[in-house]
C-alpha positions as CSV (number, residue, x, y, z in Angstrom):
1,X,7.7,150.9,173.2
2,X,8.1,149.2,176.3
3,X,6.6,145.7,176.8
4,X,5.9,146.7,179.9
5,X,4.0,149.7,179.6
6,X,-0.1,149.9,179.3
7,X,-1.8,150.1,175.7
8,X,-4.2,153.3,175.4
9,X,-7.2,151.9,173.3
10,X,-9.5,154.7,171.8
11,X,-12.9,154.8,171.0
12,X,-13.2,156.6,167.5
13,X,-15.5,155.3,165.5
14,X,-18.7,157.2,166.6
15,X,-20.8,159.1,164.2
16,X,-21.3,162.3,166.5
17,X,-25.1,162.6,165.2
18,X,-26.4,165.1,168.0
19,X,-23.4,167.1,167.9
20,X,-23.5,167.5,163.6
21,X,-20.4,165.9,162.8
22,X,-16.9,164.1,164.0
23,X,-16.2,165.3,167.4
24,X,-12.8,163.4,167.5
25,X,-11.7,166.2,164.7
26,X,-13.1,169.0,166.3
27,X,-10.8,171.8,168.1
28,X,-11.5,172.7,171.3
29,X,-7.9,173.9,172.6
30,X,-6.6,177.6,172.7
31,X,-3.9,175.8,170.2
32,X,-6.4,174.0,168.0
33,X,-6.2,170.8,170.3
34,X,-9.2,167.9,170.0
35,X,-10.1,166.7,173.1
36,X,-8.6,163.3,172.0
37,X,-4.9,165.5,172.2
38,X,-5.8,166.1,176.0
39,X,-5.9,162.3,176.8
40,X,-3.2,161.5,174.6
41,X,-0.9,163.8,176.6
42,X,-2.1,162.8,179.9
43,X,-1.7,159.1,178.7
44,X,1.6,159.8,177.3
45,X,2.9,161.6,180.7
46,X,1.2,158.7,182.8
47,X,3.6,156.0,181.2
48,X,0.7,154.8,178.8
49,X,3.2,153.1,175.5
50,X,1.4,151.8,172.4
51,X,-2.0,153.7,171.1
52,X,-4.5,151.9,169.0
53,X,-7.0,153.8,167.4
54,X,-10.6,152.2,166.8
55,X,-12.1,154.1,163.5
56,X,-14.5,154.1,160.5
57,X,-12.7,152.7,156.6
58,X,-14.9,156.2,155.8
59,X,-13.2,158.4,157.5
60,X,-9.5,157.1,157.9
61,X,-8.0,159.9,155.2
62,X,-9.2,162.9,157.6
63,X,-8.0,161.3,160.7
64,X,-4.7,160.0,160.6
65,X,-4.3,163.4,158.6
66,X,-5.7,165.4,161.2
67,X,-5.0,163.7,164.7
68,X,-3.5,160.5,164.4
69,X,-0.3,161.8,162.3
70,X,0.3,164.3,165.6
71,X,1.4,160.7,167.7
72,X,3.2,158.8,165.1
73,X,5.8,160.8,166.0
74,X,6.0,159.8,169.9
75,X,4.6,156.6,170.4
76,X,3.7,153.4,168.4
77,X,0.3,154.1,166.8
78,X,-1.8,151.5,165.6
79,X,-5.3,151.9,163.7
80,X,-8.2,149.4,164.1
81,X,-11.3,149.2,161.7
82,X,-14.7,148.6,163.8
83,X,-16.7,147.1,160.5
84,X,-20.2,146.1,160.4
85,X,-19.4,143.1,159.0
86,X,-16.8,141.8,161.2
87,X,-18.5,140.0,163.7
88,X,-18.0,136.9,166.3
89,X,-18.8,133.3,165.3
90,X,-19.1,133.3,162.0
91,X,-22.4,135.4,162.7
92,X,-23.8,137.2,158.9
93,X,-26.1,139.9,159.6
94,X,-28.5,140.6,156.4
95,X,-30.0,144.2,158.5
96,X,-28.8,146.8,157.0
97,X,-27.5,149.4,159.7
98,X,-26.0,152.8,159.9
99,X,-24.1,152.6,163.1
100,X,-21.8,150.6,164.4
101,X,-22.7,147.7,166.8
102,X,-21.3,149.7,170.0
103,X,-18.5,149.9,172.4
104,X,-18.3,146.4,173.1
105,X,-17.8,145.4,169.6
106,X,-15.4,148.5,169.0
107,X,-13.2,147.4,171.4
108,X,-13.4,143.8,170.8
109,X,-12.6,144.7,167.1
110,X,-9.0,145.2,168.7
111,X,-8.3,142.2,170.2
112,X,-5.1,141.4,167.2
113,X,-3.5,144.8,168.6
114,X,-3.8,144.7,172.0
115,X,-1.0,142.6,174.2
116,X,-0.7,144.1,177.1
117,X,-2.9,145.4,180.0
118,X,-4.9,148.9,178.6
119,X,-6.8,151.6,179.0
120,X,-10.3,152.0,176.7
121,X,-11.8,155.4,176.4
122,X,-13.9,157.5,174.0
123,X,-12.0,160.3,171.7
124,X,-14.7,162.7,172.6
125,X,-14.4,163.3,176.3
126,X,-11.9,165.4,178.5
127,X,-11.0,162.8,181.2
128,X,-8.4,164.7,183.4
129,X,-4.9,164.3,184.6
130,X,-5.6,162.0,187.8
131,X,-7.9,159.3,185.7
132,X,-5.1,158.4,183.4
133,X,-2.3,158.3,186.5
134,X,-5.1,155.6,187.8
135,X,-5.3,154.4,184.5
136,X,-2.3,153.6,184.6
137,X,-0.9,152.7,188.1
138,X,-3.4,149.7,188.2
139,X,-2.6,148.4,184.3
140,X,1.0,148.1,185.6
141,X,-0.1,146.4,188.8
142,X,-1.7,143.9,186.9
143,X,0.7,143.6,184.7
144,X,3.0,141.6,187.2
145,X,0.4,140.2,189.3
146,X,0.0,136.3,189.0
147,X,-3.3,135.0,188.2
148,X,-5.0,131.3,188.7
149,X,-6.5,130.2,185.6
150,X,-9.7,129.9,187.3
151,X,-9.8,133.7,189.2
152,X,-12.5,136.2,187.4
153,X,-10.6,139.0,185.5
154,X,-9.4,142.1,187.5
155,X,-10.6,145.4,185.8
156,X,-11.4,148.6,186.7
157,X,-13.7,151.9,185.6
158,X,-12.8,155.4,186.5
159,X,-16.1,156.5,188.6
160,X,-17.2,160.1,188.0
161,X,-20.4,161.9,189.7
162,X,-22.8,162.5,187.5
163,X,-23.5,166.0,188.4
164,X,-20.1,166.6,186.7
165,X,-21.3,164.9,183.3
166,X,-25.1,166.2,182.5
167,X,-25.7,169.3,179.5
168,X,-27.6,171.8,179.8
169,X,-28.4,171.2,176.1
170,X,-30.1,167.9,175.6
171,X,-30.5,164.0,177.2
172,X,-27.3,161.9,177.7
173,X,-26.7,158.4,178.4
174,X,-24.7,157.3,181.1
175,X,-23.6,154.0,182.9
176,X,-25.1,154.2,186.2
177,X,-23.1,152.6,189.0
178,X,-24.0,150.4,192.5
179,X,-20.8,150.7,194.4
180,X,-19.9,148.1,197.5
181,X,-18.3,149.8,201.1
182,X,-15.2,148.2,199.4
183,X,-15.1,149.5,196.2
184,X,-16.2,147.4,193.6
185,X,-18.5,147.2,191.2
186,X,-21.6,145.4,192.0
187,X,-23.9,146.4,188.8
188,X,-23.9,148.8,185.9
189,X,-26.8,150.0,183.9
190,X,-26.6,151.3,180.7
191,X,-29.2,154.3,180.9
192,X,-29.7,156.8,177.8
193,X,-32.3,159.9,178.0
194,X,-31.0,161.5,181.6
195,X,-31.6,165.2,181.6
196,X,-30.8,167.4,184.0
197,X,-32.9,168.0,186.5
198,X,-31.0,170.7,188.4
199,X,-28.9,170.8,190.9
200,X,-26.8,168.2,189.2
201,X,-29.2,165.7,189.5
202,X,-30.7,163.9,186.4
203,X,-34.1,162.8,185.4
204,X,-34.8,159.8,183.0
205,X,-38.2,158.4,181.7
206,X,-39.0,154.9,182.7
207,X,-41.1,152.5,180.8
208,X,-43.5,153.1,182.8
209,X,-43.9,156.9,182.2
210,X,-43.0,158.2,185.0
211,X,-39.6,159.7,185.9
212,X,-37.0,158.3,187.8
213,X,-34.2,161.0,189.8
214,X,-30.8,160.3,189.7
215,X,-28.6,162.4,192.8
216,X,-25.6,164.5,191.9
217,X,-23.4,162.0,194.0
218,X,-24.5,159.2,191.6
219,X,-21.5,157.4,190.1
220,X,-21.6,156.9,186.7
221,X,-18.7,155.2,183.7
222,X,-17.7,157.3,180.9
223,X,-16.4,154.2,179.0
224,X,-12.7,154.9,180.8
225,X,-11.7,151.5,181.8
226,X,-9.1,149.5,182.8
227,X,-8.7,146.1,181.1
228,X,-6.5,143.5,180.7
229,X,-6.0,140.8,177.2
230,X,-8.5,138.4,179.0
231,X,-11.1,140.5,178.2
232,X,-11.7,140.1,174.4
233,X,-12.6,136.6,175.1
234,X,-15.7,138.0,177.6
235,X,-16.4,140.4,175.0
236,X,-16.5,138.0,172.1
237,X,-19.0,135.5,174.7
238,X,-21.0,139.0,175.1
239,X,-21.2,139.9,171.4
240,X,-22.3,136.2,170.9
241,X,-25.3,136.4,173.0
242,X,-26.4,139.9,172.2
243,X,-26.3,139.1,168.4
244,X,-28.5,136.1,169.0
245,X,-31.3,137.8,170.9
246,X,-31.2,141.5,169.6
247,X,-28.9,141.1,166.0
248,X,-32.0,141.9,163.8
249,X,-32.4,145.7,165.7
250,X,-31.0,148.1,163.4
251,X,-30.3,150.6,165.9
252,X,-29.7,148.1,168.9
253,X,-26.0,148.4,170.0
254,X,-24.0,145.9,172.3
255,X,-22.6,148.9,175.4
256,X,-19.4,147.8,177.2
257,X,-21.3,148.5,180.6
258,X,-23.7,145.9,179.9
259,X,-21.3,143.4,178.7
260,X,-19.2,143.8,182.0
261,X,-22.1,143.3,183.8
262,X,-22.9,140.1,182.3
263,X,-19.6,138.7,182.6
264,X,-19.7,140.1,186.4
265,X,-22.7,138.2,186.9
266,X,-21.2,135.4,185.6
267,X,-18.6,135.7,187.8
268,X,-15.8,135.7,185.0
269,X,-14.7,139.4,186.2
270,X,-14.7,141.8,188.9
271,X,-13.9,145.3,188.7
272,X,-12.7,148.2,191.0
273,X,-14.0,151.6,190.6
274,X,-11.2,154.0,190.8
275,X,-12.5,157.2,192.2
276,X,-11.4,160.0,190.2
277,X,-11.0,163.4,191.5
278,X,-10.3,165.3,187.9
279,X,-13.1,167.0,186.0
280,X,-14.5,165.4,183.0
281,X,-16.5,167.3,180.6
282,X,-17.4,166.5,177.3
283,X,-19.7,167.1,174.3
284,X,-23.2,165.6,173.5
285,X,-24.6,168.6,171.6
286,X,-23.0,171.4,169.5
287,X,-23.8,173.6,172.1
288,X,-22.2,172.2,174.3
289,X,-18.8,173.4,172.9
290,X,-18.2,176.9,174.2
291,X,-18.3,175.4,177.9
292,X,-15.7,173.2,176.8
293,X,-13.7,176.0,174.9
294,X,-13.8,178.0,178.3
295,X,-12.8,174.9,180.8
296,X,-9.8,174.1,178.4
297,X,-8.7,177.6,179.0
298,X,-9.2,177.9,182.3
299,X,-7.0,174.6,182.7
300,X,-4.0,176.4,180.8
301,X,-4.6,179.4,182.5
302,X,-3.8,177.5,185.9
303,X,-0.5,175.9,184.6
304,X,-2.5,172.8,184.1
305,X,-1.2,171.9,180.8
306,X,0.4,174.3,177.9
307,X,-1.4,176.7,175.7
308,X,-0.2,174.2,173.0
309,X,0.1,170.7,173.6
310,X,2.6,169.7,171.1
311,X,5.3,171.2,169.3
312,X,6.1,171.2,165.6
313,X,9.6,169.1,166.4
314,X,7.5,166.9,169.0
């Protein structure tokens, strides 16, 4: 691996509850391909090096066997454990809790493997070809750019519309995005319940009761960011805070949006929103799959990528 080139972190440890089980083992492909393989291989043909997989102790067995195993072969794997109990500060939580204390803790759980500037994504979404070449043209940028002890961290979030991420089949949740003429990222909200509305605008509830319409054109993070080393140490100051006022929630989870956004406020970070022009699709809901099935397809059928990703040899 080259010390030079990015780290891909992923986002594995989610429980898939509204789709019925683990999405990151699911096949999508024509050749039996998770959507996981999909950003592997653009990651891989983008010059991304090292990948570190974030994952349950539960379900280890099933995917190192079943998608991890496929990349020990062609790059340095690595496999993280996002644990309840593993948690900034000293902090003890005595609330017992089903799942996981969210993204920002996943991919602070990986601060001991991760060197080098990297990418964060989920396993269960279908990025595209042009977000990883973003990806990973501004890790290596940063990777030889001087920095004065005092600057904010300089990261960066592929920016999708969200008239390109809604189901048909059920709510979502979705970072929404206020973008600046320059492009950078003035404020993120973490927003979960946004239906479509049609015409690929969404439609939330406020607390209020009313609803609140989000336009096709909004941009919206699919956890695909850019970061650099620096930014465990925001993420730990996150975790630290959100344990203290919300640690006794059982369901309440610390979002990488929001804790961006704090640190943003703060001043400690500033982020660019790379404008992607690839599709992204994913899957919330079970029935969301056959879409998926048919947009893989129709991406090999256009010379996109192969009908099967990897070979036996590799």
């Amino acid at each position: 691996m080259s010390t030079h080139a990015p780290t891909l972190l992923v986002m594995a440890a989610g429980m898939g509850s509204r789709f019925g089980g683990l999405k990151q083992v699911e096949p999508f492909g024509p050749g039996g391909e998770t959507l996981l393989d999909y950003s592997v291989y653009d990651a891989l043909r983008a010059g991304f090096g090292q990948i570190v997989f974030v994952i349950r102790r539960d379900f280890e067995e099933v995917f190192r066997e079943r998608v991890g195993r496929r990349f020990e072969a062609r790059t340095a794997v690595e496999y993280v454990f996002q644990d309840i109990s593993y948690l900034p500060g000293g902090y003890e939580s005595d609330v017992v809790r089903e799942k996981p204390w969210g993204t920002a803790h996943a991919v602070w759980c990986a601060g001991a493997a991760v060197h080098t500037p990297f990418a964060a994504i989920n396993a269960d979404d279908f990025y595209g070809r042009d977000a990883f070449a973003q990806l990973a043209r501004f890790s290596k940028n940063e990777s030889g750019r001087a920095r004065r002890p005092d600057a904010p961290l300089r990261l960066a979030m592929a920016g999708y519309r969200l008239a390109d991420t809604l189901s048909e089949h059920g709510s979502v949740s979705r970072g929404i995005c206020d973008v600046d003429t320059g492009g950078l990222l003035v404020d993120i909200e973490e927003c979960s319940g946004i239906e479509s509305a049609g015409s690929g605008a969404g439609r939330v509830r406020t607390t209020e009761g009313g609803d609140r319409v989000l336009g096709p054109e909004t941009i919206v993070s699919m956890n695909c960011w850019a970061f650099v080393p620096g930014v465990f140490d925001l993420l730990e100051r996150a975790l630290v805070d959100f344990l203290a006022s919300r640690g006794g929630d059982p369901r309440a989870e610390c979002y990488l949006p929001a804790a961006v956004a704090g640190a943003m406020r703060e001043g400690a970070a500033e982020v660019e929103v790379l404008p992607v022009r690839a599709t992204w699709f994913g899957v919330t809901h079970r029935d969301d799959k056959p879409r998926v099935v048919s947009a893989l397809r129709a991406l090999v059928d256009s010379g996109e990528y192969p009908a099967r990703l990897w070979s036996e040899e590799g």
